[in-house]
C-alpha positions in Angstrom: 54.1 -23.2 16.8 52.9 -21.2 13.8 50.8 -18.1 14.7 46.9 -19.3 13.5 46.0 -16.9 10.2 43.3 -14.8 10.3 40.3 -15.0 7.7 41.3 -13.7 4.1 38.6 -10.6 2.5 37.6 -13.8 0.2 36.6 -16.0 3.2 34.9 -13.0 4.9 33.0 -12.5 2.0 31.9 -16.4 1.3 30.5 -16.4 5.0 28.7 -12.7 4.9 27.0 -14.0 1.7 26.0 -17.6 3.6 24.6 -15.7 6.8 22.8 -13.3 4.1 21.2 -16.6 2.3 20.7 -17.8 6.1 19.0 -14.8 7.3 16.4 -14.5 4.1 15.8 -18.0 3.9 14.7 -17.5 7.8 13.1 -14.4 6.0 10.9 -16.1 4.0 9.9 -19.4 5.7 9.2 -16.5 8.9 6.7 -14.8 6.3 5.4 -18.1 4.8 4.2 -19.1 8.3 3.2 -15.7 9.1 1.1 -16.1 6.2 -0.6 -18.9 5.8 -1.7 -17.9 9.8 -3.1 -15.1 8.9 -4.9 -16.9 6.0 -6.5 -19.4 8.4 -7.5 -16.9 10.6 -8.9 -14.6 7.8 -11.1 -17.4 6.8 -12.9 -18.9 10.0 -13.7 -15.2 10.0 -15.5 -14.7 6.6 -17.0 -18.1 7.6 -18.5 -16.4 10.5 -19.3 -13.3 8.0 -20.8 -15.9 5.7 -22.9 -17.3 8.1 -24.2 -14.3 9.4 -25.4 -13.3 6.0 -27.1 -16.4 5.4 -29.2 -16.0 8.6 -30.2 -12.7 7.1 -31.3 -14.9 4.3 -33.8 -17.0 6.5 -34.4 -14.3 8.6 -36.3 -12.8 5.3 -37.4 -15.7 3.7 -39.8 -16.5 6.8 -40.7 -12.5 8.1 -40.2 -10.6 4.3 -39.3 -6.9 5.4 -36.6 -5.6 3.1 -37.4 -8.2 0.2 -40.7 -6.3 -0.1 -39.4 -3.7 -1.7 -39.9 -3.7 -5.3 -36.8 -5.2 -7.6 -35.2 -6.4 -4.2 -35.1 -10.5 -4.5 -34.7 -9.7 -8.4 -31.4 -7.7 -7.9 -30.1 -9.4 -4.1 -31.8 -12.5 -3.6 -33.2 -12.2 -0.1 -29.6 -11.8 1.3 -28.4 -8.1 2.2 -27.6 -5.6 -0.9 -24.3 -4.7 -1.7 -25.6 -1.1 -3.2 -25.3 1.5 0.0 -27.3 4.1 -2.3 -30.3 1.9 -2.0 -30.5 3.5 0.8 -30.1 7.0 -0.1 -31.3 7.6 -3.6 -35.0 8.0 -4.0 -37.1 4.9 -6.3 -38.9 1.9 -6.2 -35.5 0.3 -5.0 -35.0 2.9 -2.4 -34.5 1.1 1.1 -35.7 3.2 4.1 -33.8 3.1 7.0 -35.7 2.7 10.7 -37.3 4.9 12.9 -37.1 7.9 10.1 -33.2 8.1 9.9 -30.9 8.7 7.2 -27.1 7.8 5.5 -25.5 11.1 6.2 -23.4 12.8 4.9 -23.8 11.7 1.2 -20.3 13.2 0.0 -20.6 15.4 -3.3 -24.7 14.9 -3.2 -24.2 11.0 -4.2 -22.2 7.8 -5.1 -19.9 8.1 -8.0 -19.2 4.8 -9.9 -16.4 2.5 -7.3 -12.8 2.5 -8.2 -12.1 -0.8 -6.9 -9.0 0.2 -5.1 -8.2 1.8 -1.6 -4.6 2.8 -1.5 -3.5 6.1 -3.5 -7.5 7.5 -3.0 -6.6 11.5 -2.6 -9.5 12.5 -1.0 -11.2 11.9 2.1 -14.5 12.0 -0.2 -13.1 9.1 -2.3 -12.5 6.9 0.1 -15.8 7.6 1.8 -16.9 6.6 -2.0 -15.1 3.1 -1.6 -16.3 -0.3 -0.6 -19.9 0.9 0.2 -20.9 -2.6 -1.0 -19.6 -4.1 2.3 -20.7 -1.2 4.3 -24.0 -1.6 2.6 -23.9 -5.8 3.9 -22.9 -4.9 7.4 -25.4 -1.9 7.6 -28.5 -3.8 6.7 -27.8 -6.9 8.9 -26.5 -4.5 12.0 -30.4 -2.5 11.1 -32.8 -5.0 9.5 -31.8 -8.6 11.1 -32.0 -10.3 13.9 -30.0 -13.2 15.1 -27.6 -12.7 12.0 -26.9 -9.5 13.9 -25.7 -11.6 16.7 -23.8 -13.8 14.5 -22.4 -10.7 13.2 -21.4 -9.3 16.6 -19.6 -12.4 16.7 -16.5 -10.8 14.8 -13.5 -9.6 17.0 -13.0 -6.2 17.3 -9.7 -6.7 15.1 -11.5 -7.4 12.5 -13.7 -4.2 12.5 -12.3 -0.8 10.9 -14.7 2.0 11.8 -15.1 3.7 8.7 -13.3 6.5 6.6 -12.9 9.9 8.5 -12.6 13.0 8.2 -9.0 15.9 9.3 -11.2 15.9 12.4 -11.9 12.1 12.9 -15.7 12.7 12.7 -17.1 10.2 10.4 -17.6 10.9 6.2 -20.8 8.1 6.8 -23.1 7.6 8.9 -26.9 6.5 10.0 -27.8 10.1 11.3 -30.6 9.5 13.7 -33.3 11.5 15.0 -32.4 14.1 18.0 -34.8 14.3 21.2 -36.9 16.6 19.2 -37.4 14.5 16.6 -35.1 16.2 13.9 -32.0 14.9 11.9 -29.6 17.4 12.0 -27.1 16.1 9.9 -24.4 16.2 12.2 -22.7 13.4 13.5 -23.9 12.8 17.2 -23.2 9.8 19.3 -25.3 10.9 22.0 -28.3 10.5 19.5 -27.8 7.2 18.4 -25.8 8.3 15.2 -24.5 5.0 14.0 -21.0 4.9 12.0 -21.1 2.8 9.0 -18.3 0.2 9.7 -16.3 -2.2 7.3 -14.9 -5.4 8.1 -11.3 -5.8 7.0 -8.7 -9.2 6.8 -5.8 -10.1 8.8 -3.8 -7.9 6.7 -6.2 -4.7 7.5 -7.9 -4.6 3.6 -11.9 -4.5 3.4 -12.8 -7.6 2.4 -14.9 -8.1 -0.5 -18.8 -8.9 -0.7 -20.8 -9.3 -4.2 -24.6 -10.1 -4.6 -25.5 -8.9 -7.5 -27.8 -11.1 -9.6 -29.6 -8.6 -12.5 -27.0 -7.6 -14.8 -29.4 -5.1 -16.2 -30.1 -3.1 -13.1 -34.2 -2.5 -12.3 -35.6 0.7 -12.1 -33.0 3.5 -10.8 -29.7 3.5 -12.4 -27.1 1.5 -10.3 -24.0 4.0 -9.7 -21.6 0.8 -9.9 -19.3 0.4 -12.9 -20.8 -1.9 -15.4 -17.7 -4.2 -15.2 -18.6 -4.5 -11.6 -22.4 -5.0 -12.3 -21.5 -7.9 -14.9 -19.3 -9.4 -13.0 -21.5 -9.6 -10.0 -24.3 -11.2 -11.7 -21.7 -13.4 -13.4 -19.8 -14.6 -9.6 -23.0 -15.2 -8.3 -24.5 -17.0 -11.1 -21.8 -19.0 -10.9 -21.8 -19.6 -7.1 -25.6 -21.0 -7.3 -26.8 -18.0 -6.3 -24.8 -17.1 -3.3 -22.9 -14.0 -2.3 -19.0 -13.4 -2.9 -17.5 -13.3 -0.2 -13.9 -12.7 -0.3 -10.5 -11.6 0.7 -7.6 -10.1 -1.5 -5.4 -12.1 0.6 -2.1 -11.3 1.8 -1.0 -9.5 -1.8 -3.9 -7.3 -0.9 -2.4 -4.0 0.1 -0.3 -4.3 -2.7 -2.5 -5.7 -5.0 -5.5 -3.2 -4.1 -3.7 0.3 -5.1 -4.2 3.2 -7.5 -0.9 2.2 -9.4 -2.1 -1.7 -9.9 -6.3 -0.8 -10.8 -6.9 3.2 -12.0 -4.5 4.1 -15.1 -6.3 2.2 -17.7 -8.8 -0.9 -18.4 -5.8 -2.8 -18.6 -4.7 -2.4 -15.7 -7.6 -3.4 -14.2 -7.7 -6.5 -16.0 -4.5 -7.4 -14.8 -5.8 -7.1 -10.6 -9.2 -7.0 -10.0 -10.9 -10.4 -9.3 -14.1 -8.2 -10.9 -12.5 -7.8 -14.4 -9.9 -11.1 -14.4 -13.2 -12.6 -14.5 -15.2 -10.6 -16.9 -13.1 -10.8 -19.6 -12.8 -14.3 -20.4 -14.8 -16.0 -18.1 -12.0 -17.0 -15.3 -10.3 -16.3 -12.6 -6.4 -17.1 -13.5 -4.7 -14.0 -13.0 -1.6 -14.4 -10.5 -2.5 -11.8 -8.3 -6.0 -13.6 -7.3 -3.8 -16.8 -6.4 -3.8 -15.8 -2.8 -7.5 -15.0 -2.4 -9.3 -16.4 0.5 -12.8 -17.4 0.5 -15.2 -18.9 3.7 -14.2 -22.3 2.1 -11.8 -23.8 -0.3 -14.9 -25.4 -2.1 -16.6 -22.1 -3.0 -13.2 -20.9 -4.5 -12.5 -24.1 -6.4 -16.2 -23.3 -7.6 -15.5 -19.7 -9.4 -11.6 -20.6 -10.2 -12.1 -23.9 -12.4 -15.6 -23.8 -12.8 -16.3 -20.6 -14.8 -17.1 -20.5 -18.0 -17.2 -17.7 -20.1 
């Protein structure tokens, strides 16, 4: 009997490359699933978000509190601002926070305008800077509401980031509370009720996204927001019969959301942001916003094929 040959480099090489197309097709379908998971469960959550901020909504539609204020329902509706210097910058749009405490620190003295990006931020003080619209949302809800608190409290703890920090791990913001004697010292200190200010982030760990913005021309104080962002806004919500943005990037998002893909030119920003792919001619139809999710599929059907410029 004839001695059985052993595999030729050829035939080696024909099954290396079939176990290669094997193992990525496995790859892929693996991620695919992963995926489209993590998109269903990033949306029941900014349903729950969703809900919780139209609560607010009743919630000061029948008791007024923060929608006194003058310019509030011109600029937000009676839903909860997306401007965390409301709170901290002095005017007849100023917000007070309760019981005589304060957003502290205020990095560099105040808000610069947002960069729209959170990976490739050099400086603690920059990402302190970023995404204050959301920690504005969550802040006034978790202060100012009620049961859209609870609703809001609703959200797993995976879902929660608390906050940029400093080398030390003491938080860059924060609702700096009263001490015992009565005095805000400026220092972060749990013991007196010093509340961090939080961000909610999707199943791929990005902040999400909220926009309610309705006065393209800001009212009284100048709004530190880029003026893309304020038109934009206006634009979304305008667009959205009046109701928030309320979005994530989706699972491109911590590639999507970097200093490389928004920062070197307008361009550039064009080519990401779902603020600027908008702007400029009226929708949103860049590739990179394919894979954005919103509470429901009708609400982005609504600002992908019903814009106009």
């Amino acid at each position: 009997m004839r001695r059985a040959r052993g595999l030729t480099l050829v035939e080696l090489l024909v099954v290396m490359v079939v176990i290669a197309i094997l193992v990525s097709s496995v790859l892929v379908v693996s991620g695919t699933v992963v995926n489209k998971a993590r998109t269903t469960s990033t949306q029941a959550m900014l349903l729950v978000v969703q809900n919780a901020v139209e609560e607010f909504n009743r919630e000061q539609t029948a008791n007024p509190t923060l929608s006194r204020t003058p310019g509030y329902v011109e600029r937000y509706g009676r839903f909860p601002p997306d401007e965390l210097d409301r709170f901290v910058t002095p005017g007849p749009n100023h917000l007070a926070l309760v019981g005589g405490a304060a957003i502290c620190p205020v990095p560099g003295g105040g808000f610069g305008s947002m960069e729209f990006y959170t990976r490739g931020l050099t400086s603690e003080v920059a990402v302190a800077q970023e995404h204050r619209d959301l920690a504005a949302m969550v802040l006034t809800i978790e202060l100012f509401g009620d049961a859209s608190s609870a609703i809001l409290d609703g959200i797993q703890d995976r879902y929660r980031s608390p906050g940029p920090v400093d080398g030390s791990g003491t938080p860059m913001l924060f609702v700096d509370r009263p001490d015992p004697g009565g005095v805000l010292n400026g220092e972060w200190s749990p013991l007196d009720g010093d509340l961090q200010i939080r961000y909610i982030i999707d199943d791929w760990g990005m902040p999400i996204a909220y926009m309610t913005q309705r006065d393209w021309n800001p009212l009284g104080t100048a709004s530190t927001n880029h003026a893309a962002w304020n038109e934009a806004s206006t634009k979304l919500v305008k667009l959205n019969d009046g109701q928030p943005i309320i979005m994530s990037y989706g699972h491109n998002g911590p590639e999507q959301l970097t200093k490389a893909q928004m920062e070197p030119t307008e361009s550039a920003r064009a080519a990401a942001t779902l603020i600027v792919d908008f702007r400029d001619d009226g929708k949103i139809n860049n590739p990179l916003n394919d894979d954005n999710v919103f509470p429901d599929d009708a609400t982005k059907d609504k600002l992908y094929n019903g814009a106009a410029p």
